[in-house]
N, C-alpha and C positions, 0 to 999 in steps of 0.2 A: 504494500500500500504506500510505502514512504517512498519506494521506487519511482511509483506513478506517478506522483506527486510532485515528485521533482523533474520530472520528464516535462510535464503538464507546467508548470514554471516557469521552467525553462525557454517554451517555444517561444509566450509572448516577449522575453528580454533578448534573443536570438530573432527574432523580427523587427525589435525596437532598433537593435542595433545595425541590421541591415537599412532600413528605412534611415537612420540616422545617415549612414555611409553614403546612401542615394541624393541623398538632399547634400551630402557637402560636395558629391560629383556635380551637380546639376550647379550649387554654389560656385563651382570651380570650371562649368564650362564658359568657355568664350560667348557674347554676343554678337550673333547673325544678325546684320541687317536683310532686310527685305525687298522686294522689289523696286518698292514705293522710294525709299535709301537710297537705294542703287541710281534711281534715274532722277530724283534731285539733287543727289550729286555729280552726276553727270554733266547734269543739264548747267548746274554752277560754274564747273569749271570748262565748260564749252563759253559761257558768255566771258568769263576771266581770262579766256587765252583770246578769244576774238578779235582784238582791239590788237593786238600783238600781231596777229595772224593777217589781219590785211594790214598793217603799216608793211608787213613782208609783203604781203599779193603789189602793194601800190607803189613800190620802189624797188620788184621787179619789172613794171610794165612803163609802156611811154603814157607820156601825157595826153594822148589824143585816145589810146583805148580805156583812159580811168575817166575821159569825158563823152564816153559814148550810150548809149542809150541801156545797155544793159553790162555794166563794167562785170569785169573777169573776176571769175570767186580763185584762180589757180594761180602759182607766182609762174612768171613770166622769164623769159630770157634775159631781162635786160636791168637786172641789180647789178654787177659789176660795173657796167656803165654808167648807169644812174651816180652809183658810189663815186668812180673817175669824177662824175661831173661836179658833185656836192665836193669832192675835196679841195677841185682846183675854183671852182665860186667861194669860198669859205677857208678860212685858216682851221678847217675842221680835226687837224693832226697836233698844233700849237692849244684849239682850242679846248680839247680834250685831257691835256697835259694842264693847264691852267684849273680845268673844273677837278684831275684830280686830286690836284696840291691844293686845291681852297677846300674841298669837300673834304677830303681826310685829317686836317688841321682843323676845324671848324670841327669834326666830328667828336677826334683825341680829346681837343679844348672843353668841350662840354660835354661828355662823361664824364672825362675828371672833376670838374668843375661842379659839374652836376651831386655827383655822388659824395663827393664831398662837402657839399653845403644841404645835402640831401642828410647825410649821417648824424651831423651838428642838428639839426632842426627834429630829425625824430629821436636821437637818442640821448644827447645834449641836454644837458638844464644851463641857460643862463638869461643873466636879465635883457626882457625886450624881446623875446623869444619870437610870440607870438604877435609883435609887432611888426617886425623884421617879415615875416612870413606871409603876415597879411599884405605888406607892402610888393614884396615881391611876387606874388598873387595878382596884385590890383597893375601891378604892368602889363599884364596879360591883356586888357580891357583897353588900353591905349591904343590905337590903331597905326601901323606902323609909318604910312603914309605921312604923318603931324611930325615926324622926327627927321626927315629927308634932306630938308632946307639946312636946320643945324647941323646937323651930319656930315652934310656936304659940306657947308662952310670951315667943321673942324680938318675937315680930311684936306681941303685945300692949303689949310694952315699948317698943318704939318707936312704938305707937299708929297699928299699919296695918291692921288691923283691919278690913274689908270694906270697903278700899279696893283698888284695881286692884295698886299696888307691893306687896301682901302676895303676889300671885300671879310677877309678874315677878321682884322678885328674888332669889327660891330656885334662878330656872331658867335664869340669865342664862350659867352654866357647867356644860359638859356633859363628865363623864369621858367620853360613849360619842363625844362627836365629836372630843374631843381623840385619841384612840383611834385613831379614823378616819381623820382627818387626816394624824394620823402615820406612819400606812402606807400613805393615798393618796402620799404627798409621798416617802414613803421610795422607794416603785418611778419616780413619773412625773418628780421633782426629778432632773436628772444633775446629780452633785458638780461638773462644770465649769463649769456656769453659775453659781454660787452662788463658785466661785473665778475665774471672768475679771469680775465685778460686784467680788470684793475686789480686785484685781489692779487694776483701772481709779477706783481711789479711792471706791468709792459708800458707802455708812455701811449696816447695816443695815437700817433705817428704807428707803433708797431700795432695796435690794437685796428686801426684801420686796412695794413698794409697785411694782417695774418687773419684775420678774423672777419671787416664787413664786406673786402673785396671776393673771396669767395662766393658767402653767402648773396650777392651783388651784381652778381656775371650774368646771370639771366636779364633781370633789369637792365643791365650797361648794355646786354647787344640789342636789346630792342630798342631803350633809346638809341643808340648809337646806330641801327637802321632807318629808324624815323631820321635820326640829323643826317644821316647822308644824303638820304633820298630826298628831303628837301631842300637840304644846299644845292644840292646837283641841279634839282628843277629850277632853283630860285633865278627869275628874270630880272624883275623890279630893280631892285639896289642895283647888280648887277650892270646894267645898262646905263645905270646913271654914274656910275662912279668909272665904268671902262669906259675904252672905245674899240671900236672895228679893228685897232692893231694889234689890242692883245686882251682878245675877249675869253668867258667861259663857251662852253656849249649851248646856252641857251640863248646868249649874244649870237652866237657865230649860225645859229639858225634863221635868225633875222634877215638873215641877208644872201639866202638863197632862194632860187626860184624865183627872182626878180623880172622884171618886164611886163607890156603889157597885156600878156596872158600867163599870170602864173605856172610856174611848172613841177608841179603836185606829187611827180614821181621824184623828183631833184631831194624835194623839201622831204620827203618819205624816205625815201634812202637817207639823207640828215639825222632823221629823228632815230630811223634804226641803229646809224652807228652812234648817235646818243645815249641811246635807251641798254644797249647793251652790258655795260659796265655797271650799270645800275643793278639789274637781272645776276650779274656774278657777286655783286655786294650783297643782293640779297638772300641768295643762295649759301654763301657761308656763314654768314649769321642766322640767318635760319637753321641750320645744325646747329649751333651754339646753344638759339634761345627755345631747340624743343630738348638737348640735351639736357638742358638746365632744369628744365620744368620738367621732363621723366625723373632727374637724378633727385629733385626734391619731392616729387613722388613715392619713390621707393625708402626715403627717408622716413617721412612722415607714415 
């Protein structure tokens, strides 16, 4: 009887425990998306590469078949050509070497800048804190248009004048990454690491340099994507502070395709070999900034 009994016991905890084991497989399998998934993401990055995909179609082709009644969806023969002609209309070779020396200094400048005044503001106690913050906040809201005139007149005075440092150093600090920073660093920084680095004698300087740059790296390539990609496109300043002899890229497209019938494949081949450098900047920081976000992933 005591046999049975424990036979009889036994099956429901030997069923409890399979059923257990079932539910943490099903826990542990992967998420399938489904059709519906599949085809708006599709359809996402069809509209995302498009825009890329005819500035290709329209600076393969000439000017007369991108103005014809039913323009070519296919790239055409005539991109190397196109390219010849955008180089020798434009200092497109000069002008590229220009936007990458402003855009990568401009970029350096304010990450460091960034995360640094980023660090101080979330982890930092001192006095005026939260005044300092709000002021640098409230620049945001100035439009940059109102600062042009003075700008101009200081750059004149120190005689930088369509030189490269008229462009870099307006833009070496950024309210919108100090911004950033500060509230990447506010969530991902824990207050205890930043007190066992004081606790263990480290200075500042090294508590910065061992400790929030790490944790910081994800933040720094994303802004430090955003500041590329917008130096690179920035026109405005740009145009007013160069000239035609020693422009960036966004100058040096100005001045292609001229005449009085524009020539749309010239200007399209322009924009591609534009646009190119940008696409490799943001492919390597894009490794960066999803290693960054897995590795904190698997942390937490």
């Amino acid at each position: 009887m005591t046999h049975v009994t424990t036979q009889v016991l036994d099956k429901p905890v030997a069923a409890q425990g399979g059923s257990a084991r079932s539910g943490s497989r099903k826990a542990r399998s992967p998420l399938h998306g489904g059709p519906l998934a599949y085809a708006v993401l599709i359809g996402a990055t069809l509209l995302a590469v498009f825009p890329f995909y005819w500035t290709l179609v329209a600076a393969s082709r000439s000017n007369s078949e991108l103005s014809g009644a039913t323009p070519a969806l296919t790239p055409g023969p005539n991109l190397f050509h196109n390219i010849g002609e955008a180089l020798q209309q434009a200092e497109i070779g000069k002008a590229l070497l220009n936007s990458l020396i402003v855009a990568s200094v401009v970029t350096a400048g304010v990450v460091l800048s960034s995360t640094l005044a980023g660090f101080a503001f979330a982890k930092l106690r001192f006095r005026g804190r939260g005044a300092l913050l709000a002021l640098t906040v409230g620049t945001m809201m100035i439009p940059p248009q109102l600062g042009v005139i003075p700008l101009f007149m200081v750059i004149v005075k120190l005689d930088l004048q369509n030189k490269l440092p008229s462009v870099i150093l307006p833009s070496l600090v950024s309210a919108f990454g100090v911004f950033f920073m500060r509230q990447y660093l506010v969530q991902a920084l824990p207050d205890e690491l930043v007190e066992a680095g004081r606790m263990d004698g480290a200075s500042l300087l090294r508590i910065f340099r061992s400790i929030v740059l790490p944790v910081a790296r994800p933040g720094m390539a994303v802004l430090g994507m955003l500041t590329f990609m917008a130096t690179w496109n920035d026109f405005f300043w740009p145009i007013v502070a160069l000239s035609s002899q020693n422009p960036t890229v966004q100058v040096a497209l100005k001045s292609l395709g001229q005449g009085y019938v524009p020539d749309q494949s010239v200007v399209m081949a322009g924009t591609l070999i534009g646009t190119l450098p940008v696409l490799v900047v943001f492919g390597l920081l894009g490794r960066q900034i999803v290693g960054g976000i897995m590795q904190g992933a698997v942390k937490g």
